[in-house]
PABAVO-614005 format. One record per residue (C-alpha): residue in three letters; x, z, y. Coordinates in Angstrom, 2 decimals, always signed. Each point is the difference from the previous one (the first is absolute). Layout:
N
rest,xx,zz,yy
ALA,X,Z,Y
...
This chain:
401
rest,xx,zz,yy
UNK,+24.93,+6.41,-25.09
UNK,-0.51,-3.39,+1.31
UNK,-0.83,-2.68,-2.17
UNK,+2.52,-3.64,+0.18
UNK,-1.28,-2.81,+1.15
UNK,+0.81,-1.36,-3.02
UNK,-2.24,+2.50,-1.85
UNK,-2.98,-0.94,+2.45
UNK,+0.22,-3.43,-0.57
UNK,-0.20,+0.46,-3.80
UNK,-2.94,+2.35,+0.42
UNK,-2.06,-3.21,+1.87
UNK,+1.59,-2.65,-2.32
UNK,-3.31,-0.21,-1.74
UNK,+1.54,+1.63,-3.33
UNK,-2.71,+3.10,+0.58
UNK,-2.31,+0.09,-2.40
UNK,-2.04,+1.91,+2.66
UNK,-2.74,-1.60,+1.71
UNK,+0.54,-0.51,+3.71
UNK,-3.57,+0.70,+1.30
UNK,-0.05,+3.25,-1.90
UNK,+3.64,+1.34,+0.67
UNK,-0.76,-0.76,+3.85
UNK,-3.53,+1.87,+0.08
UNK,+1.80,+2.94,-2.04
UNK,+2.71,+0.38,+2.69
UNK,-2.09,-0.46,+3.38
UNK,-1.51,+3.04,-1.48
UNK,+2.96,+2.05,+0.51
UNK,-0.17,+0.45,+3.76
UNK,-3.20,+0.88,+0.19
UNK,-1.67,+3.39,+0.47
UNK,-1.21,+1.36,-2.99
UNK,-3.80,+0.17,+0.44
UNK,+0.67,-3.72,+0.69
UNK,+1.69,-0.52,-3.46
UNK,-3.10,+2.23,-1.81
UNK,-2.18,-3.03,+1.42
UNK,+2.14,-2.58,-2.65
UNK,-1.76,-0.01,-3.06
UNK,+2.11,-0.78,-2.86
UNK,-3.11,-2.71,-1.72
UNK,+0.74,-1.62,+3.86
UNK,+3.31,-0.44,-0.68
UNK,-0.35,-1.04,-3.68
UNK,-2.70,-2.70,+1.43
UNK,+2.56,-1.49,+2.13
UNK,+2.82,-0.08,-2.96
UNK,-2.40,-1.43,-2.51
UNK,-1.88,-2.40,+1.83
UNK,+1.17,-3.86,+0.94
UNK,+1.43,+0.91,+3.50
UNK,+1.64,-3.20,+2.10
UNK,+3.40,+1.09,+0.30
UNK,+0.97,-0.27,+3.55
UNK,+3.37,-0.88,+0.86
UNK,+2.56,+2.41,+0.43
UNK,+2.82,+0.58,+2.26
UNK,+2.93,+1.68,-0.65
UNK,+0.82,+2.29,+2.49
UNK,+2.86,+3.07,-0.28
UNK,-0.83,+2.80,+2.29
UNK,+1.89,+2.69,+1.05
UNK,-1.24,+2.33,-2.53
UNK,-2.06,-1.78,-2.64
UNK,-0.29,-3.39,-0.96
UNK,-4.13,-0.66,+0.93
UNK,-2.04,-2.91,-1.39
UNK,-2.01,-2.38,+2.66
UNK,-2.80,-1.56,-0.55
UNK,-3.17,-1.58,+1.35
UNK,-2.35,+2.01,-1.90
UNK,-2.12,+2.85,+2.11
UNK,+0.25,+3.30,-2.37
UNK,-3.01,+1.97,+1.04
UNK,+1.21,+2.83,-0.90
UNK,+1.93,+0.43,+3.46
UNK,-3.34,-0.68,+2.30
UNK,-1.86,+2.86,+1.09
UNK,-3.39,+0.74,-0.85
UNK,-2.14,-0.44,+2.92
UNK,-2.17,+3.24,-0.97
UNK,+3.32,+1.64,+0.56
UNK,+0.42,-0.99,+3.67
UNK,-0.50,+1.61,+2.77
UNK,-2.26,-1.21,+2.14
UNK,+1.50,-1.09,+3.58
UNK,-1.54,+1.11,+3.23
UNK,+1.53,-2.12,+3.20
UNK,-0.05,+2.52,+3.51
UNK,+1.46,-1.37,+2.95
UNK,+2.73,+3.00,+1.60
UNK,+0.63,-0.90,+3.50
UNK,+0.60,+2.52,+2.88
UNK,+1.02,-2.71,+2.48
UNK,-2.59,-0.52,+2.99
UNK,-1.80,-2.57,+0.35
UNK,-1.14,-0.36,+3.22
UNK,+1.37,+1.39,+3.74
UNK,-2.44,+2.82,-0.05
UNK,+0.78,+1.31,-3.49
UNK,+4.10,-0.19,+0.65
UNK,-1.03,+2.79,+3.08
UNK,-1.71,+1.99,-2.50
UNK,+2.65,+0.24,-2.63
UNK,+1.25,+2.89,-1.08
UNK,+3.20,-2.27,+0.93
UNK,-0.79,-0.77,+3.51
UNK,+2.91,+0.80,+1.43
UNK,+1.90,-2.69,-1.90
UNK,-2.86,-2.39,-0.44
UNK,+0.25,-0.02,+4.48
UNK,+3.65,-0.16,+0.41
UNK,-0.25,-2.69,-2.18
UNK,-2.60,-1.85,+2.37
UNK,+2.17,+0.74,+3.00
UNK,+2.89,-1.27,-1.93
UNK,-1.96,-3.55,-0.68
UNK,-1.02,-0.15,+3.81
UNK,+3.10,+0.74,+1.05
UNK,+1.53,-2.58,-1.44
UNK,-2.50,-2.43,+1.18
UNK,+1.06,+1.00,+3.58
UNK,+3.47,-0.63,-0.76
UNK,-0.41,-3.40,-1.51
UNK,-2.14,-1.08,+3.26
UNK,-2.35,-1.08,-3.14
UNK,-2.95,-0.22,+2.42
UNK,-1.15,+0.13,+3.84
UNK,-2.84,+2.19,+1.88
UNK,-2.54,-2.87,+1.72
UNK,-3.36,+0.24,+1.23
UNK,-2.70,-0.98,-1.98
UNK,-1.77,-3.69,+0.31
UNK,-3.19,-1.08,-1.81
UNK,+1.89,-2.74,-1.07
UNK,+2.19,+1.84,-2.01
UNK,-0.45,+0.12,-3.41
UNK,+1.47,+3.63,-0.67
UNK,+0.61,+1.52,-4.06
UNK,-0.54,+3.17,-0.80
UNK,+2.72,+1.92,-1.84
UNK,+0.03,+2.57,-2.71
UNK,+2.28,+3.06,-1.09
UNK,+1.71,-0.12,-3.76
UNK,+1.90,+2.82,-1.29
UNK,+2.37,+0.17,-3.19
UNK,+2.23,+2.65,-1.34
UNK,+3.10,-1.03,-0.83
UNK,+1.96,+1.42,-2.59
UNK,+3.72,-0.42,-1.16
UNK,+0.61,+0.99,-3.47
UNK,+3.81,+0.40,+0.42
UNK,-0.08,+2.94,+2.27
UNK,-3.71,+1.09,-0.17
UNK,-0.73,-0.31,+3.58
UNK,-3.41,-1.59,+1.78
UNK,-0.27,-1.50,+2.83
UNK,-2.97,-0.23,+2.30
UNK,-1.39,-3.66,+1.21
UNK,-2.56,-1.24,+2.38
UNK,-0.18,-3.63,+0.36
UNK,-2.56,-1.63,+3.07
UNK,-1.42,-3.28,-1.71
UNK,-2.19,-2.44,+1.38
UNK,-3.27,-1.28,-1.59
UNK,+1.06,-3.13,-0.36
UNK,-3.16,-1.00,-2.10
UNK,-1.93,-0.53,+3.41
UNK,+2.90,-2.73,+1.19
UNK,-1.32,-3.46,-0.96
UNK,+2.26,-2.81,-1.13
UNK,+1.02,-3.39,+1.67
UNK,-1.05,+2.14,+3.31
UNK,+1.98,+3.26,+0.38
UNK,+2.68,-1.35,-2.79
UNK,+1.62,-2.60,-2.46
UNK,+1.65,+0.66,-2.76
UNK,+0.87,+3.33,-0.98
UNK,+1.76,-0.55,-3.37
UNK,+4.10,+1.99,-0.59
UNK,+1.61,-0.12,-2.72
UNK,+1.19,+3.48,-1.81
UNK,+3.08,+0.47,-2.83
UNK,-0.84,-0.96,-3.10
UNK,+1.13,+2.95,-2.61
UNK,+1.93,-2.58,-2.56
UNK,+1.69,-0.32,+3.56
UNK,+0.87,+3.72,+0.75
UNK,+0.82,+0.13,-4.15
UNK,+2.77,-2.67,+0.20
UNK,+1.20,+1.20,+3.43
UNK,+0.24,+3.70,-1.70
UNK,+1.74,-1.40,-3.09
UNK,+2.55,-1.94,+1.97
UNK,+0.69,+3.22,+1.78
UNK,+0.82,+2.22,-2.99
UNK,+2.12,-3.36,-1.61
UNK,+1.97,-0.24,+3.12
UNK,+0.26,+4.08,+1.02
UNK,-2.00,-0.75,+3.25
UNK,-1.67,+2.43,+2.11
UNK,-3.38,-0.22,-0.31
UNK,-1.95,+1.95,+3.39
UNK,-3.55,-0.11,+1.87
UNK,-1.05,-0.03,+3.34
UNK,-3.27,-0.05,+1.55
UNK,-1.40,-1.34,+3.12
UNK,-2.55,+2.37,+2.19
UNK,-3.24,-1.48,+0.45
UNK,+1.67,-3.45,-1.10
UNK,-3.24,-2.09,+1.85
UNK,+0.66,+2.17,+2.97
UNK,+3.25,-2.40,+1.05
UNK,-1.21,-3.21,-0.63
UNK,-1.60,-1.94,+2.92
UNK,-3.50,-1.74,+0.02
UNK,-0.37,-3.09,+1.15
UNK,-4.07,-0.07,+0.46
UNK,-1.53,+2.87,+2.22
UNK,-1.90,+3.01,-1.76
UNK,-1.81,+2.97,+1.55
UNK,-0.61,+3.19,-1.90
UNK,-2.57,+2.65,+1.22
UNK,+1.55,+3.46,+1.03
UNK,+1.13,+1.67,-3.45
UNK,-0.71,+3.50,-0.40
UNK,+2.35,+2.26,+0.93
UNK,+1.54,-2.19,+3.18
UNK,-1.00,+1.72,+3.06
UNK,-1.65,-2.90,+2.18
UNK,-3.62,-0.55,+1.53
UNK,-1.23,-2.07,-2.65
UNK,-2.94,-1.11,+1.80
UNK,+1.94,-1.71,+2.91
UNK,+3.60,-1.06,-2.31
UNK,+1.07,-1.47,-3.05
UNK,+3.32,-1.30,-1.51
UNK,+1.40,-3.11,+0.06
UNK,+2.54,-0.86,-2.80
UNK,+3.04,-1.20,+0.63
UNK,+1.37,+0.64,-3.80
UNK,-1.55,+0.20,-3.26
UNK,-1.62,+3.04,-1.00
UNK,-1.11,+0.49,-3.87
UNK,-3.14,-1.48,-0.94
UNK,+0.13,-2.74,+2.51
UNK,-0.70,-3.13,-2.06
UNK,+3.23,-2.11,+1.22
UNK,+2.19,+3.39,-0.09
UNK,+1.66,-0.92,-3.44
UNK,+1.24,-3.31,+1.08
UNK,+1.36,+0.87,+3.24
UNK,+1.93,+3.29,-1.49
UNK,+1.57,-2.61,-2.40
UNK,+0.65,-2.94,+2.52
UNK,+1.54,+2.64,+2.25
UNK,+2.17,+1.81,-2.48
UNK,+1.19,-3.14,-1.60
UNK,+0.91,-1.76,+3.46
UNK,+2.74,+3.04,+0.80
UNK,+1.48,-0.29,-3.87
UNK,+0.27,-3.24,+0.70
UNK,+1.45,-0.36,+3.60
UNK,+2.62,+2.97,-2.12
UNK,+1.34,-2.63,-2.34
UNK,-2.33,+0.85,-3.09
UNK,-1.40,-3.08,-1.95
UNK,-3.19,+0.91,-2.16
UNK,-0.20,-0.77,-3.68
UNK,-1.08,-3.14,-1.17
UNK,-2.17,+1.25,-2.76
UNK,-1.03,+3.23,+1.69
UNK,-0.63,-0.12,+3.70
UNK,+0.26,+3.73,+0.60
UNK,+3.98,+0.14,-1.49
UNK,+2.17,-0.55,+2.24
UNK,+3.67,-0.44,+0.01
UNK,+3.16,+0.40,+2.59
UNK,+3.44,-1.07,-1.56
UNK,+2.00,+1.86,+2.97
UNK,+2.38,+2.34,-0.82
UNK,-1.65,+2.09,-0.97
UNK,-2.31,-1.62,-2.29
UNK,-3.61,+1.25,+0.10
UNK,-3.03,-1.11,-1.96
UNK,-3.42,+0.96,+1.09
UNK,-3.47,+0.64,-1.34
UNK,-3.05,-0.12,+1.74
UNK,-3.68,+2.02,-0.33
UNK,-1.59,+0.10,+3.31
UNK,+2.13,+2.98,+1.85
UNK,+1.39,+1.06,-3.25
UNK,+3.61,-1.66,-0.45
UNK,+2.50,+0.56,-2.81
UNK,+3.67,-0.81,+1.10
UNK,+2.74,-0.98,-2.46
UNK,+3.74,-0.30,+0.56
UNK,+3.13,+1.96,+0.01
UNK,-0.42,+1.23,+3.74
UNK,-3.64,+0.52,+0.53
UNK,+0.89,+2.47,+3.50
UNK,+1.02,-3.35,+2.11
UNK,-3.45,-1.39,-0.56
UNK,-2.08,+3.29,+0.39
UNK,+2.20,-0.06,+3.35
UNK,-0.94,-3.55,+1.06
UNK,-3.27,+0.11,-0.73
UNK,-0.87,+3.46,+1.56
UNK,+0.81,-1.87,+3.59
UNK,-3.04,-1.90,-0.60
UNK,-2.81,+2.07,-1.69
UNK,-0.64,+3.74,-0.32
UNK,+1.32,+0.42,-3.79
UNK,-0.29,+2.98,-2.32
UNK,+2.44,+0.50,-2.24
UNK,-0.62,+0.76,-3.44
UNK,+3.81,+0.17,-1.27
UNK,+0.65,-1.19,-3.55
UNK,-3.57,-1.90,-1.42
UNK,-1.68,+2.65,-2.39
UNK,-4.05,-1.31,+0.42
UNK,-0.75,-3.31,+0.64
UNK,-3.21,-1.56,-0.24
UNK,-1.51,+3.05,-2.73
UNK,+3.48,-0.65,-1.70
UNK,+2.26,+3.00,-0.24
UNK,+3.89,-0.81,-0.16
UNK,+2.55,+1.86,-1.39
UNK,+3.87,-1.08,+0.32
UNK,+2.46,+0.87,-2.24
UNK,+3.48,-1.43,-0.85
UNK,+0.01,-3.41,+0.66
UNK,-4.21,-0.20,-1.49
UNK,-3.05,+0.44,+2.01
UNK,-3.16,+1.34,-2.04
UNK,-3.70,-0.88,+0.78
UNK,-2.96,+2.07,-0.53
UNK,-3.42,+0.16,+1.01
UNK,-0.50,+3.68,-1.07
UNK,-0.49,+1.38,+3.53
UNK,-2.60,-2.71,+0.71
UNK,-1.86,+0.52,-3.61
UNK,-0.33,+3.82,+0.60
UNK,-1.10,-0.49,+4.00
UNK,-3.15,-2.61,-2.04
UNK,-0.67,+2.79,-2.38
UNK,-0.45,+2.58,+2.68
UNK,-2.33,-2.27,+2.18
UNK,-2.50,-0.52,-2.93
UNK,+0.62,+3.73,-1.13
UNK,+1.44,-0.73,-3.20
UNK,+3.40,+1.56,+0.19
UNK,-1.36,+2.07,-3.42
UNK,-1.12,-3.07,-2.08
UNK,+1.02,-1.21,-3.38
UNK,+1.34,-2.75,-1.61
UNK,-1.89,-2.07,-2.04
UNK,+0.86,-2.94,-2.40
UNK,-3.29,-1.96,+0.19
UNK,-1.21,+0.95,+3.50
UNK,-3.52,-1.67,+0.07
UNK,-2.60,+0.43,-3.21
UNK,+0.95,-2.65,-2.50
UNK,-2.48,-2.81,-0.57
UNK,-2.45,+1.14,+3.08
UNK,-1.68,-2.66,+1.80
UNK,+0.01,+0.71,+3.67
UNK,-3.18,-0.73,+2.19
UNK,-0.59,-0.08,+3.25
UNK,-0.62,+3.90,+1.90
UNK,-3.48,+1.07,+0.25
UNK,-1.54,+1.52,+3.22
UNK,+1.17,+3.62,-1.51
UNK,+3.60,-1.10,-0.82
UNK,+0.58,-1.27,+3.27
UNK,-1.30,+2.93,+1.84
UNK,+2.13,+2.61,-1.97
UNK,+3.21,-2.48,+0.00
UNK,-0.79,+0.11,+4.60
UNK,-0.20,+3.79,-0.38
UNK,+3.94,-0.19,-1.40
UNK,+1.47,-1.50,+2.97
UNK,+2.09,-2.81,-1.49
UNK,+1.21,-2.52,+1.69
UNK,-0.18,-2.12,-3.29
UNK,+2.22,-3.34,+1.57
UNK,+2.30,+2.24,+1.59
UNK,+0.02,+1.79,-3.83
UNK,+0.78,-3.45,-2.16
UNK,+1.72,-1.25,+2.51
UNK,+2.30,+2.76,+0.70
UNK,+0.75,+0.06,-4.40
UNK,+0.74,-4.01,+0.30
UNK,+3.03,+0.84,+1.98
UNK,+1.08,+3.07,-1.75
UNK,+0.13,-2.37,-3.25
UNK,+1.79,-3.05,+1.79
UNK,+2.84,+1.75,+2.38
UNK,+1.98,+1.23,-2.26
């Protein structure tokens, strides 16, 4: 039977003759397990009753099921005993390659080499570079292979990617390029753009661009050294860019001054607050947002755009948006929901700890850290972790959503 509001104001009028601190550490006991409860002594609890506690204030607050009592007060009661931890051991899981020697001796060759005929291919098609002769005064980069499984969590499928990347750490600046800054989305951006949607009954799709860098054009001339897997003599050749290739230190900038020179010669206008939103108020009306090659499109006819833009760049289409950014989406009637859950359990796997446990108080309480000795340090290498791609990987999974 569920209690009036009337009666559960009268219950927090103050007219108790119970004490607050102890009726609130009697009922957090109630949800937990009962080895947990054991732990509770009852002199504890008669400590806390007896003794001249500060009485925090309270907040009324009516819950669906039981009125609860809020405070400011830690109750120790409900932090774990670090002797009852289990200790945490971080392993890297990876099976992706990570060189062009390893992806040809794979297990998953096959794919890992369509995949680099696939990237190549491409390269050809977008005329990204030219076959010269080599001169001693050209100052030629090397390149490199990187590989990444992709996975989509809506239909369980992976795909298979080979990307050539330059070494662009060998370019020097004010010589072989300027500035190299572009801006990305910001996510209070995408966040406002994805509430407008579900307000207004919008459609809310993604696209992406192949090899985005690939299309735009540089205006300073590069040479790369023959990559592996191109059939050339590369003791007589080497490659001339004509377009931005990843890794190339000005590639950023130019993919952004190209893309945003055809939305605007299209009749877009970019935000003034966010320069990767952009806007068209044709019929129809189409917002967009902007992360690199990754673009979310909102409007009540998305098709026209995918149409218009697919005369201009190679597009994929990824239909109605369901990952964005390590954010999952799911659409319902007229609300769109936001989750990171695909992107917390692909972090857990990496560091193999897909069979940890919670813990309340996750480091020892009171311990002084100190710097690593010799031994620490050697045993922490042996782990493989990438530790700033570790923290920083967490400090987005507790800000995007």
């Amino acid at each position: 039977m569920q209690e009036s509001p009337a009666a559960v104001e009268e219950e927090f009028s103050g007219e108790t003759n119970e004490d607050p601190i102890q009726s609130t550490l009697v009922d957090e006991t109630q949800d937990l397990p009962s080895d947990m409860v054991d732990e509770v002594h009852a002199e504890e609890l008669s400590s806390t009753k007896n003794s001249n506690h500060p009485t925090a204030p309270h907040i009324k607050v009516i819950g669906p099921h039981h009125p609860t009592m809020i405070h400011s007060e830690i109750n120790e009661i409900n932090i774990l005993p670090y002797s009852r931890r289990e200790k945490t051991h971080l392993t890297t899981v990876n099976r992706t390659p990570l060189t062009y020697q390893e992806a040809l001796k794979a297990p998953e060759k096959d794919l890992w080499v369509a995949a680099l005929s696939k990237e190549l291919n491409l390269m050809k098609q977008l005329q990204v570079w030219d076959l010269v002769q080599r001169r001693e005064s050209y100052k030629l980069i090397s390149t490199t292979w990187v590989f990444k499984i992709k996975n989509n969590p809506s239909n369980g499928t992976s795909e298979y990617k080979a990307r050539l990347c330059a070494q662009g750490f060998s370019q020097t600046q004010g010589i072989d390029y300027g500035k190299t800054y572009a801006p990305t989305g910001r996510l209070n951006s995408l966040r406002a753009l994805i509430a407008f949607a579900a307000v207004h009954s919008l459609q809310f799709h993604q696209i992406d661009v192949n090899s985005a860098f690939c299309n735009a054009p540089l205006t300073k001339e590069d040479f790369l050294n023959i990559p592996q897997g191109l059939d050339a003599n590369k003791q007589s050749y080497c490659l001339k860019l004509n377009k931005a290739i990843y890794g190339v230190k000005q590639a950023p900038l130019a993919w952004d001054k190209c893309f945003k020179d055809w939305l605007i010669s299209v009749k877009f206008k970019p935000c003034i607050l966010d320069p990767c939103v952009f806007h068209r108020t044709l019929d129809p009306p189409i917002w967009l947002y902007l992360h690199v090659g990754d673009i979310g499109i909102f409007g009540k006819n998305v098709t026209f755009f995918k149409k218009e833009i697919a005369t201009r760049f190679e597009i994929k289409d990824l239909g109605e948006a369901d990952l964005m950014l390590g954010v999952r989406i799911e659409h319902g009637n007229n609300t769109i929901t936001l989750d990171q859950q695909h992107f917390t359990k692909s972090l857990l796997n990496q560091y193999g700890m897909n069979d940890c446990k919670p813990a309340s108080t996750p480091l020892i309480p009171n311990d002084h850290l100190s710097p690593a000795t010799d031994e620490e340090k050697a045993k922490f290498e042996v782990l493989g972790v990438n530790l700033c791609s570790a923290v920083g990987s967490i400090n987005y999974l507790s800000s995007a959503t």
